[in-house]
N, C-alpha and C positions, 0 to 999 in steps of 0.2 A: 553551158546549158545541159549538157547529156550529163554530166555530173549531178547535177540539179534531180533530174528524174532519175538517175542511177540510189540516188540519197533519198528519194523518198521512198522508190520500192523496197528498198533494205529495209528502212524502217517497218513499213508493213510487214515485210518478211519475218523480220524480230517479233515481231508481236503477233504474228499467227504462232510463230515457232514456241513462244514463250506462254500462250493459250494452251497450245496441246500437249506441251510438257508439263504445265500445272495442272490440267485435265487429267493425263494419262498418268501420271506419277506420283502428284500428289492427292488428285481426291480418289484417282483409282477405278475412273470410271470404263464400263466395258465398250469398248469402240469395235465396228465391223474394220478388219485390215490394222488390228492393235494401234500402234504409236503413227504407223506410216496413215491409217485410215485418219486419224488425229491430225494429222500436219496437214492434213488434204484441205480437211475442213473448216481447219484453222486458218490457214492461207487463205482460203477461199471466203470465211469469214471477214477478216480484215481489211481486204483489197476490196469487198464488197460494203462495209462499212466507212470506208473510203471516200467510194462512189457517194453510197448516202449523203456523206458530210460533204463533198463537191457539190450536189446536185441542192443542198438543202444547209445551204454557208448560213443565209442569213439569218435561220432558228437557233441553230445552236452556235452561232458567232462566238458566245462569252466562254465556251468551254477552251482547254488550253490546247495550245500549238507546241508542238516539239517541229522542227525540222520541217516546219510546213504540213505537219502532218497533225490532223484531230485525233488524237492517239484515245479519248476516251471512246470515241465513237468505235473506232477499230477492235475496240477492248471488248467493249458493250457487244458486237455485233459479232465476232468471232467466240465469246461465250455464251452468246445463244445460240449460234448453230453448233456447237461441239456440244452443248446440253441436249437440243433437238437429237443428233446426231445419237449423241450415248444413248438414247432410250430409244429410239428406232432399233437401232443395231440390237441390243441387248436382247440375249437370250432367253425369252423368259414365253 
């Protein structure tokens, strides 16, 4: 069972890590705390896109399962806080 939850926080992990590296690298956006500010809120995006999808299974049911994990929802919800984020942060 501890494997079980070891395998899905990874997965989360992957995909906050894989949000702020497409954010920071390839669209280039400016983050407060550059790439590590990125991972912050990418993490925190995705683990909280998570929740959503735990707390709200039976709306979005048909969307797909990787590893027990709604990986669109995590997608979705850690690319809007890393867009939130870049135009907060940004210097302007």
């Amino acid at each position: 069972m501890l494997f079980y939850y070891f395998n899905v926080g990874l997965t989360y992990f992957a995909i906050g890590f894989a949000c702020a590296v497409f954010y920071t690298f390839i669209l280039r956006k400016p983050f407060l705390g550059r790439f590590w500010g990125a991972i912050i809120v990418g993490l925190v995006g995705s683990f909280l896109g998570g929740l959503i999808d735990q707390l709200g299974a039976h709306i979005i049911e048909f969307l797909s399962d990787f590893n027990s994990v709604n990986v669109i929802a995590s997608v979705i919800t850690a690319a809007v806080l890393l867009s939130i984020f870049s135009k907060v942060s940004s210097p302007k």
